[in-house]
C-alpha positions in Angstrom: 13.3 0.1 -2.2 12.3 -1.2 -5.4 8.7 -0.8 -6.4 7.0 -2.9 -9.0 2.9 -2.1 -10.0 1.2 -4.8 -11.8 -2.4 -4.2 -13.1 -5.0 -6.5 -12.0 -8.3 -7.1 -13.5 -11.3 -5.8 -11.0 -13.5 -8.3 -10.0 -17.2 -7.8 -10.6 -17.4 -7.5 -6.4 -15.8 -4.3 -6.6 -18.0 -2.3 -9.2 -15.5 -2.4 -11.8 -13.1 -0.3 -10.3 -9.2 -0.2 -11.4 -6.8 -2.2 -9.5 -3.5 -2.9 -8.9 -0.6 -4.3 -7.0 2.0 -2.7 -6.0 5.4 -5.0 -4.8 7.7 -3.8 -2.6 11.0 -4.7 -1.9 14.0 -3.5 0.8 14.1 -1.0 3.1 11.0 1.0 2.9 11.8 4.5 4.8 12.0 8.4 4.7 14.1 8.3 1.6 12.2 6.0 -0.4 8.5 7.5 0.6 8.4 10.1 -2.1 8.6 7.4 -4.9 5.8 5.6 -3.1 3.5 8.5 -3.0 4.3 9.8 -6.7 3.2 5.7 -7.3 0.4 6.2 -5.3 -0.9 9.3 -6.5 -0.6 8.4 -10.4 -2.5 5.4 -9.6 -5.5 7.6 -7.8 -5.1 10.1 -10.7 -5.5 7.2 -13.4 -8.6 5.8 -11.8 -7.0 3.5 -9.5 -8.8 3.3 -6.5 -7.9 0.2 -5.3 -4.4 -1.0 -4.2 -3.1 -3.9 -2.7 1.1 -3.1 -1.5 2.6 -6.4 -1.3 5.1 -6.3 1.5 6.5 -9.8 1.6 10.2 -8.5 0.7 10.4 -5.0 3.0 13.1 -5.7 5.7 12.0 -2.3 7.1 9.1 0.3 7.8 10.1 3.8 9.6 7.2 6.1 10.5 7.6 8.3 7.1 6.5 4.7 5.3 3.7 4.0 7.8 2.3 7.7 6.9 2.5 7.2 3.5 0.9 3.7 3.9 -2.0 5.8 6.4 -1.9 8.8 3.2 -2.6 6.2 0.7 -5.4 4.1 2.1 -7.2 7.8 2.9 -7.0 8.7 -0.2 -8.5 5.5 -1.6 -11.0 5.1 0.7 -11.8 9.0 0.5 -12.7 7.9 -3.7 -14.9 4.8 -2.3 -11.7 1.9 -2.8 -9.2 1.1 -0.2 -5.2 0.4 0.0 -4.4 -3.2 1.6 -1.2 -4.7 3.1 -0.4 -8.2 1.5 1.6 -10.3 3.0 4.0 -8.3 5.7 7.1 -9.5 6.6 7.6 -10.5 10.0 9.2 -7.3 11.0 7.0 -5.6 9.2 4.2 -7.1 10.3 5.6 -6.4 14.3 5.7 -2.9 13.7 2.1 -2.8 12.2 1.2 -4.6 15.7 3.0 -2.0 18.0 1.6 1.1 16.4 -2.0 -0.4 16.3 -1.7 0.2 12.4 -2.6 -3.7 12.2 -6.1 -2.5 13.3 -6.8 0.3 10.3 -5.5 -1.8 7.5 -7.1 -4.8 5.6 -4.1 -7.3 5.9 -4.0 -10.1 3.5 
């Protein structure tokens, strides 16, 4: 998995909070989840509190990725901001339905 983060500019709807996308591409599974939480947890730490993952490009989610997905948005929303899904792919997006997951998460 390849993870690229580009800073966005909050909007004045948002209080002025930090932002920031966060691109994913490949396989997106138990190996990969520990770079996606150090990502995640840097951005909290730095102010970021809200984060938009951009899954267009994951081919694959396994249930360590859908934790860390559930771990990030908590710890957003637990700071007043919120983690998003932008975009799943269509096997993504299937797996999202089946777990109810599609239900918790702001999709885009």
């Amino acid at each position: 998995m390849d993870i690229s983060i580009r800073q966005t500019q909050a909007d004045s709807s948002s209080g002025g909070d930090a932002a920031m996308v966060m691109s994913l591409t490949g396989r997106f599974d138990a190996h990969e989840a520990p770079q996606f939480r150090a990502a995640v947890a840097e951005a909290i730490e730095e102010g970021t509190i809200r984060i938009a993952v951009e899954l267009t490009d994951v081919e694959f989610v396994d249930s360590t990725a859908l934790a860390e997905l559930v771990r990030g948005m908590k710890n957003c929303r637990e700071r007043g901001g919120d983690l998003s899904l932008v975009s799943p792919s269509d096997p993504v997006r299937v797996i999202l339905e089946l777990t109810k997951l599609d239900a918790a998460f702001s999709i885009d």
